[in-house]
C-alpha positions in Angstrom: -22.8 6.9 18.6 -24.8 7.7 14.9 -23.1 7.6 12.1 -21.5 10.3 10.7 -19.5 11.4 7.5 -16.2 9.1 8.2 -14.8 6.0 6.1 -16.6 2.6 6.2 -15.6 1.0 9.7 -17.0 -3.0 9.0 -14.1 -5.4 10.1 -13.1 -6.9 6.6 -14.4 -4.5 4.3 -13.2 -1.2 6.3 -9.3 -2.1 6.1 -10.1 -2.1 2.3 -12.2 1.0 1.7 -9.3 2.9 3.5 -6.5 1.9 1.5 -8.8 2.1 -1.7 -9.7 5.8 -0.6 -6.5 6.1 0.0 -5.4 5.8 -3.8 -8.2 7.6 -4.8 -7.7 10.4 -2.9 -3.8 10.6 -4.1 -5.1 10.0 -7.8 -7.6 12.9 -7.6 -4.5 15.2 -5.9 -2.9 14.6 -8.7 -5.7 15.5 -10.9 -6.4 18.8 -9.3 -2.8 19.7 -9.4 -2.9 19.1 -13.5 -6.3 21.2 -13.8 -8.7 17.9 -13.8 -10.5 17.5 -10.9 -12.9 14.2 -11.8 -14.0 11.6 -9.6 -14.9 9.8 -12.7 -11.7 10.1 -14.2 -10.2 8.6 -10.6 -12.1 6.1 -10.8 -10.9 5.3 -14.4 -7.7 5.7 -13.3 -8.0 3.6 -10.5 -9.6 0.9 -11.9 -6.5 0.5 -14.2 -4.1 0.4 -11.4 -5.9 -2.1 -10.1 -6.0 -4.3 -13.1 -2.3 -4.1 -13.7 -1.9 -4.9 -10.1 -3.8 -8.3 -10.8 -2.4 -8.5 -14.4 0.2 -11.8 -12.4 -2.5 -13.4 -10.8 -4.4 -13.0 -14.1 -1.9 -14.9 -16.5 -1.8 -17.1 -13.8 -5.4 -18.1 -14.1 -5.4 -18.2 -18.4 -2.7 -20.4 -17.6 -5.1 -22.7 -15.7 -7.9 -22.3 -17.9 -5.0 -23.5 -20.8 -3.9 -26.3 -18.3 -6.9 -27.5 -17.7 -8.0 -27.7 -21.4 -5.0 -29.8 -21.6 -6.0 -31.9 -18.6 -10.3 -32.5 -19.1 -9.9 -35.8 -21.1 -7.9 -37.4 -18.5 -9.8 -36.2 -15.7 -13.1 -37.7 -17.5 -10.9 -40.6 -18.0 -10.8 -40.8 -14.9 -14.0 -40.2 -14.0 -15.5 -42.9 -16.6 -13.3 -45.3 -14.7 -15.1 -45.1 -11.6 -18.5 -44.7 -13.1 -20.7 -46.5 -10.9 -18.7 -47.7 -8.2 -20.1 -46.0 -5.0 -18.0 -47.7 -2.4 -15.5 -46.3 -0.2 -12.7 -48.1 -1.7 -13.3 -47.2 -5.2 -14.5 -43.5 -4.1 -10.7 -42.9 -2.4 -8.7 -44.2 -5.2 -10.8 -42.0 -7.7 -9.9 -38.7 -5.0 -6.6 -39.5 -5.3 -6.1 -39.7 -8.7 -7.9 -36.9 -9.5 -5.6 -35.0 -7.1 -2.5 -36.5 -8.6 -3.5 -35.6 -11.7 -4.2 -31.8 -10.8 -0.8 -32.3 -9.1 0.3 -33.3 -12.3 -0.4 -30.4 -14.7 0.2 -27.8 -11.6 -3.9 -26.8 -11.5 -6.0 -26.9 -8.5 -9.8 -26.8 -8.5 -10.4 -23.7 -7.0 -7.5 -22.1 -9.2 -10.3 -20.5 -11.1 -12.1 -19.0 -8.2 -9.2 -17.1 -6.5 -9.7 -13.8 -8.8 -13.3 -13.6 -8.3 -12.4 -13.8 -4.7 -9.6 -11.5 -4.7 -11.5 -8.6 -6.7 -15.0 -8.9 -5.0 -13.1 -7.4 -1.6 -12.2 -4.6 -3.6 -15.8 -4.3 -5.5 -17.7 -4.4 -2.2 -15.3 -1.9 -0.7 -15.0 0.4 -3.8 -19.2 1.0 -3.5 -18.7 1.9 0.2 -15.9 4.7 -1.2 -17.8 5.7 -4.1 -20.9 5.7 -1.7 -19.1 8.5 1.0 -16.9 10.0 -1.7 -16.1 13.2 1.0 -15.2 10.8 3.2 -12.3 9.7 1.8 -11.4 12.5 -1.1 -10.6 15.9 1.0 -11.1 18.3 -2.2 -14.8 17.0 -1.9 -15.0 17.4 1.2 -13.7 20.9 1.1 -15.8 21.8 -2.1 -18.7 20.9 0.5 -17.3 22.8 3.5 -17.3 26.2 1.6 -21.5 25.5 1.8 -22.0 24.2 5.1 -21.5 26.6 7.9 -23.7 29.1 6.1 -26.5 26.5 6.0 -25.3 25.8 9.7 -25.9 29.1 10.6 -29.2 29.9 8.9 -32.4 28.8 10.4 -35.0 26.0 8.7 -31.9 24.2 7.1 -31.7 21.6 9.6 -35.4 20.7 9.1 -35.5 21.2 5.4 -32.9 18.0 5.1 -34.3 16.5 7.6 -37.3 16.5 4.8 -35.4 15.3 2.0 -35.7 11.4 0.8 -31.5 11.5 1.2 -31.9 12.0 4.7 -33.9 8.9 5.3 -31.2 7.2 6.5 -29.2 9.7 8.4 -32.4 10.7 10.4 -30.7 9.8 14.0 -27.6 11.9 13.5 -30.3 15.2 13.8 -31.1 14.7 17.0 -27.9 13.0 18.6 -26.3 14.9 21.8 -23.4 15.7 19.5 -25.4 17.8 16.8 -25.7 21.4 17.6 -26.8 24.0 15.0 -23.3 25.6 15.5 -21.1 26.4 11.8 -18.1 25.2 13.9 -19.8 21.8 14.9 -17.8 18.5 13.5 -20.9 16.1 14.0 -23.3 18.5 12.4 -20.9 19.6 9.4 -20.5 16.1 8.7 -24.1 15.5 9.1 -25.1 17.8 6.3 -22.6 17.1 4.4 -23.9 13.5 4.5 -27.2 14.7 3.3 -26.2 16.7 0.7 -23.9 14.3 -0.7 -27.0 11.9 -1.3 -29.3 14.7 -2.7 -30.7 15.2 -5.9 -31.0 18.7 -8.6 -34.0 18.6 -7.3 -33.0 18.5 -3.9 -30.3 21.5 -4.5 -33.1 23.8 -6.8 -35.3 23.3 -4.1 -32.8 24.1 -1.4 -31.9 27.3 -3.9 -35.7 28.7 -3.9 -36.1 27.8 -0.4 -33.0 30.2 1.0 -32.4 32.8 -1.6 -30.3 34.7 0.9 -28.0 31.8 -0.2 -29.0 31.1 -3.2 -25.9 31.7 -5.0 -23.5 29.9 -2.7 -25.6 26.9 -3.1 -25.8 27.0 -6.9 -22.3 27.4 -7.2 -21.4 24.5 -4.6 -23.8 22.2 -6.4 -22.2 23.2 -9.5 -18.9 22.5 -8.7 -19.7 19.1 -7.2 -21.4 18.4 -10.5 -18.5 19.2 -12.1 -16.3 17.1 -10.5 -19.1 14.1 -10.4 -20.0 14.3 -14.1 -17.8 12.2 -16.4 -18.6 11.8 -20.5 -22.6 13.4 -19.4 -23.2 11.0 -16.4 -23.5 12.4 -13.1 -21.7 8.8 -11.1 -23.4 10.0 -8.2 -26.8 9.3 -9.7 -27.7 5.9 -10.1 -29.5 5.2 -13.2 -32.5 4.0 -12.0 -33.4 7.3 -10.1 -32.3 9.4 -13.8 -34.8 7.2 -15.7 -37.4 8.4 -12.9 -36.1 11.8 -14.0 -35.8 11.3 -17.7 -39.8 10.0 -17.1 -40.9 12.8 -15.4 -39.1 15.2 -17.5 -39.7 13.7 -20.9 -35.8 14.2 -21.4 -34.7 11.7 -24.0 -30.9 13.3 -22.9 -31.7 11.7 -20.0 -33.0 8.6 -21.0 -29.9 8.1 -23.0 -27.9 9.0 -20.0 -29.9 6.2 -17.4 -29.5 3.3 -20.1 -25.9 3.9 -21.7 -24.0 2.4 -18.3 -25.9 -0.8 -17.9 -25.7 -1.3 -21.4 -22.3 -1.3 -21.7 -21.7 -2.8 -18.3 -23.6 -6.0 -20.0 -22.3 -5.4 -23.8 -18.4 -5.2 -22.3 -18.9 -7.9 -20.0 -20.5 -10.4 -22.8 -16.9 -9.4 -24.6 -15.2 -10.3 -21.9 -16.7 -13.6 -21.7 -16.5 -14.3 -25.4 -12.5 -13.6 -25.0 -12.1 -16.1 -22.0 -10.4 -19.1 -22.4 -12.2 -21.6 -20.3 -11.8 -25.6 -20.3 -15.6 -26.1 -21.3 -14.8 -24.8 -25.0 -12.2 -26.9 -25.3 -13.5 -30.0 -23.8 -13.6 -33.4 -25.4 -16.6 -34.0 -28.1 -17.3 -37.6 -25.7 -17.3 -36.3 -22.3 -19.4 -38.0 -20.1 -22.6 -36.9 -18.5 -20.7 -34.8 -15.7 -18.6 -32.8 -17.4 -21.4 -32.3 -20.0 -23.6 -31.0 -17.5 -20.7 -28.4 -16.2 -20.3 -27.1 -19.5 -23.7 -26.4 -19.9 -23.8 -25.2 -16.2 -21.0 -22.6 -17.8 -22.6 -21.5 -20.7 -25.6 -20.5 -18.8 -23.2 -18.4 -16.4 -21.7 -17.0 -18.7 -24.9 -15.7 -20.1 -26.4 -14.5 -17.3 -23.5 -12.6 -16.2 -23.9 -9.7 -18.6 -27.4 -9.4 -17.5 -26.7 -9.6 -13.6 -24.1 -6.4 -14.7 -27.1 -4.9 -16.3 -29.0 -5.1 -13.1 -26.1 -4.2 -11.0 -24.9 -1.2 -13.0 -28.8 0.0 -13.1 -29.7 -0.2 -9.3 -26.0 1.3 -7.7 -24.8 4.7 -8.5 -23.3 5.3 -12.0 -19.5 5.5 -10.2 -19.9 1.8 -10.0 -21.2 1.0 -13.5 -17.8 3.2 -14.5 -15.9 0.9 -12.5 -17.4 -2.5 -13.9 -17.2 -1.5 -17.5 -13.4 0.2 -17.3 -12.8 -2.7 -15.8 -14.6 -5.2 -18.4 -12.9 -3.0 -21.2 -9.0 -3.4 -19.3 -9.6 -7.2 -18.8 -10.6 -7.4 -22.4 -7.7 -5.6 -23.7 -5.7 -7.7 -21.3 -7.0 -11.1 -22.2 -5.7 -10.3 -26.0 -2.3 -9.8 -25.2 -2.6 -12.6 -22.5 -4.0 -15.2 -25.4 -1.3 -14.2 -27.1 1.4 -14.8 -24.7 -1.0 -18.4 -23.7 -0.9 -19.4 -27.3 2.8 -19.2 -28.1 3.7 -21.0 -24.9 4.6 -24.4 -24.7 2.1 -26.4 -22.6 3.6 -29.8 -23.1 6.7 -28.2 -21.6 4.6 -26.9 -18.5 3.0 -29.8 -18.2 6.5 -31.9 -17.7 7.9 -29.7 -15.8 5.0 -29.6 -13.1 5.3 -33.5 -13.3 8.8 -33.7 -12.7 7.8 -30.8 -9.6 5.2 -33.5 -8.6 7.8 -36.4 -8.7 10.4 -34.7 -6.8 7.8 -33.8 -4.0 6.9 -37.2 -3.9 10.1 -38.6 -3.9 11.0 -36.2 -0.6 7.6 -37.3 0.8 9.1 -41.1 0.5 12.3 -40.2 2.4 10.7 -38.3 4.9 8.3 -41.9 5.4 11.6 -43.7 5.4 13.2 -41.7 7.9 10.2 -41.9 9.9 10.2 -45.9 9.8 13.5 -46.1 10.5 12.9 -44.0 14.2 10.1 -46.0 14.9 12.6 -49.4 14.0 15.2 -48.2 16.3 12.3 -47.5 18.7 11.2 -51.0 18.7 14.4 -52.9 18.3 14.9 -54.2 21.7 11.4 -55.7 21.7 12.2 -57.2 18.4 16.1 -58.4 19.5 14.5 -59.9 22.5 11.8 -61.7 20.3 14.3 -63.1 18.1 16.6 -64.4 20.9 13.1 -66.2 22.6 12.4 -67.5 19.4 15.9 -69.2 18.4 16.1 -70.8 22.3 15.7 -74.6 22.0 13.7 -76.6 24.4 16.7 -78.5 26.1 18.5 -75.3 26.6 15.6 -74.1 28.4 15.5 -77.4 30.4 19.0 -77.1 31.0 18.5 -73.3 32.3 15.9 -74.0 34.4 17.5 -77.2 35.8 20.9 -75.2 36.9 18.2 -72.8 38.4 16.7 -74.8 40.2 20.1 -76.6 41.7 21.6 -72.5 42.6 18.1 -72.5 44.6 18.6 -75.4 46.4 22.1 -75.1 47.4 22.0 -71.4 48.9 25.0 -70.1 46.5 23.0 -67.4 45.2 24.0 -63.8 44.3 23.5 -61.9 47.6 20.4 -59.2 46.5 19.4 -61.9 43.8 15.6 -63.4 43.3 17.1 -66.6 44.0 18.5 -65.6 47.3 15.5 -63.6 48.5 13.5 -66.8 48.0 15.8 -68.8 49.8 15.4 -66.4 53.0 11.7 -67.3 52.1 11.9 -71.4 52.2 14.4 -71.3 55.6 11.8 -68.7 57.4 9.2 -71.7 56.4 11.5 -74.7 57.6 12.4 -73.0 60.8 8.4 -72.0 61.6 7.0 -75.1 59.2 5.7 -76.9 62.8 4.2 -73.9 64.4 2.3 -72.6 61.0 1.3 -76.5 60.6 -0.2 -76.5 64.5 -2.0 -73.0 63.4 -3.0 -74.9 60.6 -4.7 -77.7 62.4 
């Protein structure tokens, strides 16, 4: 079946992009209700829900970064220890005391990471909301319906979209079985809807001239979903790339202004937000060795090119998502204050004992559980070893003498009816009584 106007259906980004459109959608009720109907302000607002929802998982991570400050010269320590020594032996005992130190000051190696993981999700989902805003806000939507069935209705619309660069993409959903040039049609409502939501003021003057009959109706529905897309002079559903196209070809400095201001500040907020970081590297030892050198360098170039990979970003994707990346640069920076603050008065030597006493305890209930574990396997084994020890303490004579009295119990015929000795017996009379016979066979 084509696609149609409906929320992003991939299997780990879908689940996301529903709940996010979700909030948004509840935020933007909200904003209609108070006379404020912005998808930019929503997104502001949104992104600062978000960020207070990871505010936890943030101070969790400056208190890494803090930890592992704390931690670098004995991990290079460490690592100068076992400089040079490749073999397995050495290479094992290095692991574990790396991980014992980690264990130590309560860090892990990928602490760091788990953030970035956890927000890029919601990033990646946020564009596919952002991308089919109708989809998921209903007063969109709705602003769009008011439009559609009068295009629906009127012929040439379907092949004027067709036309348009926007509908590049939705160019199967025109000729599926379920499209029918009907005003009541789901498919084709959503189809247009689609289009429109892609198309330029070019697009919509065009449409304008080339249906005056509905001329007005379509001004007034572009209008209003300019209105509602437009946030401090920046249409978010534009990306900045095509309005420098359109600053170009209209010699508007307006909107040259307007196609540069978002991925300026999406790399200008982001450098602040890197300057404001806490990291190990800028508090690392003046005589680390050669390794942890090269990460810091590895770091500072990161850290410069990720203003300009938000640059790039926030210039090729719709301005929506530029507003997202800076709101969100400008909350973590306001964040990261308060959160240095809080770092700075806390008392890492403290932390630091207190996740070693953790670490001693945990191995201390590892030992017992070994113990425990050795002692099943002990009673396991300790008729083998009770036997062994009785062997081992039997001396020679006694064994004579055992064997002897054997031996004599054989002879005489008193053993233990159902006994070994007694079935052999039955064995040596069978041969006595036959003993001429088998020796005639035998000859």
């Amino acid at each position: 079946m084509a696609i149609i106007l409906t929320q992003y259906q991939g299997k780990i980004l879908g689940p996301i992009a529903w709940v996010l459109g979700k909030v948004m959608n509840a935020i933007f009720e909200i904003l209609n209700t108070i006379g404020i109907p912005n998808v930019g302000l929503c997104i502001f607002i949104f992104t600062v829900i978000i960020y207070m929802c990871l505010m936890p998982l943030t101070i969790k991570q400056q208190k890494f970064s803090k930890l592992s400050a704390k931690m670098n010269p004995e991990l290079q320590a460490i690592q100068a220890k076992y400089k040079g020594k490749n073999d397995q032996n050495s290479m094992m005992m290095q692991q574990q005391e790396i991980k014992e130190l980690y264990a130590k000051y309560g860090v892990s190696s990928a602490g760091s990471c788990v953030q970035l993981l956890i927000q890029m999700p919601i990033l990646f989902a946020l564009y596919r909301v952002i991308n089919a805003i109708p989809a998921y806000v209903t007063l969109v939507k709705d602003e769009y319906l008011k439009l559609v069935p009068q295009l629906l209705s009127t012929s040439g619309t379907s092949e004027y979209l067709q036309n348009l660069s926007a509908a590049q993409m939705y160019k199967k959903q025109f000729t599926d079985a379920a499209f029918s040039l009907d005003s009541a049609n789901v498919f084709a409502q959503n189809t247009y809807i689609d289009v429109l939501n892609k198309a330029t003021t070019a697009d919509w003057n065009g449409m304008s001239a080339a249906f005056p009959s509905l001329s007005q109706l379509i001004d007034q529905t572009h209008a209003a979903i300019l209105k509602m897309n437009t946030f401090l002079f920046i249409n978010i559903g534009d990306t900045p790339s095509y309005t420098m196209r359109e600053a170009w070809t209209t010699k508007s400095f307006g909107l040259f202004i307007a196609a540069i201001i978002v991925p300026f500040l999406a790399a200008f907020t982001q450098w602040i937000n890197v300057k404001l970081m806490p990291t190990a590297q800028n508090t690392a030892n003046a005589d680390a060795n050669d390794q942890a050198a090269q990460m810091q360098q590895s770091m500072k170039m990161m850290n410069t090119m990720m203003p300009l990979m938000s640059a790039f970003f926030c210039y090729t994707l719709p301005a929506g998502m530029g507003l997202y990346w800076i709101s969100g640069s400008v909350i973590r920076s306001i964040q990261q204050i308060f959160i240095n603050k809080h770092i700075d008065k806390m008392d890492i030597d403290a932390q630091i004992a207190k996740n070693e006493a953790k670490y001693k305890e945990k191995l201390k209930k590892r030992g017992e559980i070994t113990a425990n574990m050795n002692q099943y396997a002990n009673m396991r084994t300790r008729n083998t070893t009770d036997a062994s020890k009785f062997t081992s303490s039997v001396t020679q004579e006694e064994k004579e003498a055992a064997l002897a009295k054997a031996q004599e119990i054989y002879t005489s015929g008193r053993a233990a009816k159902g006994s070994l000795l007694a079935k052999a017996n039955m064995v040596r009379e069978f041969d006595n009584r036959d003993g001429g016979k088998n020796d005639q066979r035998g000859t």
